[in-house]
N, C-alpha and C positions, 0 to 999 in steps of 0.2 A: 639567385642568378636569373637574369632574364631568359626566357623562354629560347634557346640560341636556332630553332628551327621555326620558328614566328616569321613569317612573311617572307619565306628563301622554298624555293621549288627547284626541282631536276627537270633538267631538259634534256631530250634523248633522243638519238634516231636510232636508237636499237641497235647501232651496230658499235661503231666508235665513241663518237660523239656521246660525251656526258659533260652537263654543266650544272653548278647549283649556281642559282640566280638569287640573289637578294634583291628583293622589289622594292627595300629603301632606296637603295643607288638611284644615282642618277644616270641617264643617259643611255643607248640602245647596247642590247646585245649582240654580241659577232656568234655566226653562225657558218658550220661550210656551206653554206648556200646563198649567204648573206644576212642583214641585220632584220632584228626585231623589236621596239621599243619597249620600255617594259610595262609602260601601258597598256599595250595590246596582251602583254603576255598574264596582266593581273586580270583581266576580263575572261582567261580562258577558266574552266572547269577544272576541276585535279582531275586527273583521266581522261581527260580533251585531247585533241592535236588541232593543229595548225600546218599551214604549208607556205615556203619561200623557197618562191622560183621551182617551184614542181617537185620538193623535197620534201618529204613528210616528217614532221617530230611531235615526241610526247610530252604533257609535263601532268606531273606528278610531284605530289605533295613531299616535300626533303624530309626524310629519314636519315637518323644519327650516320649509320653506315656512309649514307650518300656526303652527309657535310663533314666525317672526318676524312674519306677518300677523293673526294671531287670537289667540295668548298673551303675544306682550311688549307689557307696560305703556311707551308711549312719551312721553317727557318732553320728548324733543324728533324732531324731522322724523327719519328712517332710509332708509338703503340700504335700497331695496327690491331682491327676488330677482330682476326683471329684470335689473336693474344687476348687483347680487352675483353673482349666476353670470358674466356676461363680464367682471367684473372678476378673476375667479378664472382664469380661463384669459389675458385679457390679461398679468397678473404674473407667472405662470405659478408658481402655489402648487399645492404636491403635499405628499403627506408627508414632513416634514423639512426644511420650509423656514424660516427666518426670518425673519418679516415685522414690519413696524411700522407704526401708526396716528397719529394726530393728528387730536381728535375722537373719543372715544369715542362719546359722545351716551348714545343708547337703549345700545348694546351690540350691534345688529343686524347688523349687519359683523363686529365684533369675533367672534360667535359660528359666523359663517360660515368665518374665519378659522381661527379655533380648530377648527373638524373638522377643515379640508381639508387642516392642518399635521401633524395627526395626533398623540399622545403625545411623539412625540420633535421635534417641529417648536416651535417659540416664535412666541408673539404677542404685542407689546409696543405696547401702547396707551397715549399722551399722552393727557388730559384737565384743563383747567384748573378746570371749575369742581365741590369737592366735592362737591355734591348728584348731580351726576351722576354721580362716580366709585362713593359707593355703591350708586346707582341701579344704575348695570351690573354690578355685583358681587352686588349682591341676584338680579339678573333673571337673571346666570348661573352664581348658582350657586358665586361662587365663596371657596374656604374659604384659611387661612394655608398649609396645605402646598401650595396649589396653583403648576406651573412652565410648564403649557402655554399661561397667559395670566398677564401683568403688568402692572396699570392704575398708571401713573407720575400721580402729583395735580401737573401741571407743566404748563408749556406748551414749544416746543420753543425757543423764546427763550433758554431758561433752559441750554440744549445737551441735547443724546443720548446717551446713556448707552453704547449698541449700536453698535457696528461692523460693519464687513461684512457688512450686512443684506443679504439676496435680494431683498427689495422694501419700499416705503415704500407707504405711501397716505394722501392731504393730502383730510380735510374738514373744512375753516377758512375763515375768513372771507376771508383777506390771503395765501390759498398762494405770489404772488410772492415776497412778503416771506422764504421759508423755504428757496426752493433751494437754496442756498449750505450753510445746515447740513443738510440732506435729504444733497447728494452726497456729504459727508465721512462718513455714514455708508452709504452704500451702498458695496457690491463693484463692482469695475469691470464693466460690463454689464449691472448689476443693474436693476432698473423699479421707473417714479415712477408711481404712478397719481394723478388727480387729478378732483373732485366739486367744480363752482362751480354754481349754480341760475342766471348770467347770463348771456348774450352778450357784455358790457362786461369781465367776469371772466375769459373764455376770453383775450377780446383780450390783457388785462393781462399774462398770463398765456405769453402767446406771446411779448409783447415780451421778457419776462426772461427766458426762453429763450433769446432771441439773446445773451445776454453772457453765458450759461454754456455748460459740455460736457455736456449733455444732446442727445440725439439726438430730436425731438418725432417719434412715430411714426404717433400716430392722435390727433382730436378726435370724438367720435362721440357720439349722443345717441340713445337706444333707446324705443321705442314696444313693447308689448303687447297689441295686441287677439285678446281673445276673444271665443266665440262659444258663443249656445246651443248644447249637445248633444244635439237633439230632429229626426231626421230628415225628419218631415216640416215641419219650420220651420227647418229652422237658416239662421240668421242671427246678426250680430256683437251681443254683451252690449249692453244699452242705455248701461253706463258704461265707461270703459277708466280704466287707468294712463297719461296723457298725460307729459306733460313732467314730468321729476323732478329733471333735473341735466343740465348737460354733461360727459361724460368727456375729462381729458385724457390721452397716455400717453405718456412718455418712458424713453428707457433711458441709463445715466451712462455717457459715453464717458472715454477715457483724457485727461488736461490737455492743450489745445492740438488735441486732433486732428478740430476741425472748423474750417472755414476760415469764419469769421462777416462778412457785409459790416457796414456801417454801418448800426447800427439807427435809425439817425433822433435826433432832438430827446427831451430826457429831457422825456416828455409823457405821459397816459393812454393814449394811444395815438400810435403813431409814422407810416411810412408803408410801402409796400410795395417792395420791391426786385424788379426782375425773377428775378433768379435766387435769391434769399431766403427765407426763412418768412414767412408770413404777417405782418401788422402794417396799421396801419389807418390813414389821417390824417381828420383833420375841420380847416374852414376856422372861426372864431367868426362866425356869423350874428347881426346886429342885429333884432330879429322886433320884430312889437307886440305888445302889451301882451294884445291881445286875442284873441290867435291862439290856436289849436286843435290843429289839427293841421299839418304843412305833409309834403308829400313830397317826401323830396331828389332825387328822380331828377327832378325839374321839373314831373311833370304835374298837378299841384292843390295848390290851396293851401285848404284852409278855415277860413271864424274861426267864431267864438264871435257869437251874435246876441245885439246886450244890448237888452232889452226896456223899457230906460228911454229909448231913442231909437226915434223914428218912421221 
């Protein structure tokens, strides 16, 4: 894949304002202070500034973080770099790995992917629906001879092309539904990573675990807070990155060689086994009609005030 940070810089006035500029474009950039061509903007220095209309900005050469946060056009929700970086080391992607997705989306992942594989490493990314495939082909860049990335217009229903993949990674709606074909292409020890936005999903999630040889290693879910960098105030950013997803991670064991108890009743969710993976039961509550909230651990229950009764 071509180099996706080749000839794009960040423009910054240190406070709000962030842009990444691709100096192919044509035509001026908008500015809060007003425009600047992007001729004048390829003659500055990495580390220069510049001034319009008595406003100061920097630019600086575009790093990954700056073009999946501030240069990719996102069509739909993205791994952000909280997440992508400890997914990179949970899979354990270096140069020369082979990996595969399901979910392209934006491209976001997909582009993190493709560095950290490096020239001779592959990255094969599933995507079913085509607006989006050319959507991440546009945003990364990519041309027909390209081999370090391969956007499949499929979904994995459809089967896996790839074998003895290093690692998978599931962002889809139904990833239970996919294990079974996930392990037939992973190598034996290889890693499942997994991106659900629910608590109910994770559950799902675990249960189908228990009737496969996957080994569940971690469920984890990542926060970011920053902070001004002004020492006589610093204190935490008024906004953070909160909740983005749950991380699932599992590694494909050899057939037969975990010894699995009885998952329970084929239900959304099953029960928990003492000595077990995790798994969840719920009892069917008959509630009223009017009710609100209720807490199951017993201590309150509140309803709904209907203001057509006295």
């Amino acid at each position: 894949m071509e180099d996706l940070l080749a000839d794009r810089i960040l423009v910054t006035d240190l406070a709000r304002f962030r842009r990444v500029v691709d100096l192919r474009a044509s035509g001026s950039v908008g500015l809060p202070s007003g425009h600047i061509s992007r001729e004048e903007l390829a003659k500055i220095p990495a580390g220069g500034t510049f001034e319009v209309r008595d406003k100061r900005y920097y630019v600086l050469p575009c790093d990954m973080h700056d073009f999946i946060m501030d240069g990719l056009k996102r069509n739909t929700q993205i791994v952000y770099p909280k997440d992508s970086g400890y997914i990179l080391i949970k899979l354990d992607i270096c140069p020369g790995r082979r990996v595969a997705e399901a979910g392209t989306g934006s491209g976001a992942l997909t582009a993190v992917f493709s560095r950290a594989v490096g020239p001779e490493g592959r990255v094969y990314s599933y995507e079913q629906d085509i607006g989006l495939v050319s959507h991440a082909a546009k945003s990364l860049r990519l041309g027909p001879e390209d081999r370090n990335v391969v956007i499949r217009h499929q979904g994995l229903e459809q089967g896996i092309h790839e074998e003895n993949l290093d690692a998978f990674f599931l962002d889809v709606r139904d990833p239970w539904k996919l294990l079974s074909i996930v392990y037939d292409a992973l190598k034996p020890g290889g890693h499942l990573g997994i991106l659900v936005p629910t608590t109910n999903q994770v559950s799902r999630v675990l249960l189908a675990f228990n009737k496969t040889d996957y080994l569940v290693t971690e469920v984890a879910e990542i926060f970011l807070r920053t902070y001004k960098a002004v020492p006589a105030r610093l204190r935490p950013m008024d906004r953070m990155i909160g909740h983005t997803g749950y991380l699932v991670f599992a590694r494909r064991m050899q057939p037969g060689a975990l010894s699995r108890p009885d998952a329970g009743p084929e239900s959304p969710l099953g029960r928990r086994d003492d000595d077990g993976p995790l798994a969840v039961s719920y009892t069917h509550l008959t509630l009223p009609t009017d009710l609100l909230c209720v807490d199951l651990g017993g201590r309150r229950i509140i309803k709904k005030k209907n203001k057509n009764k006295p």
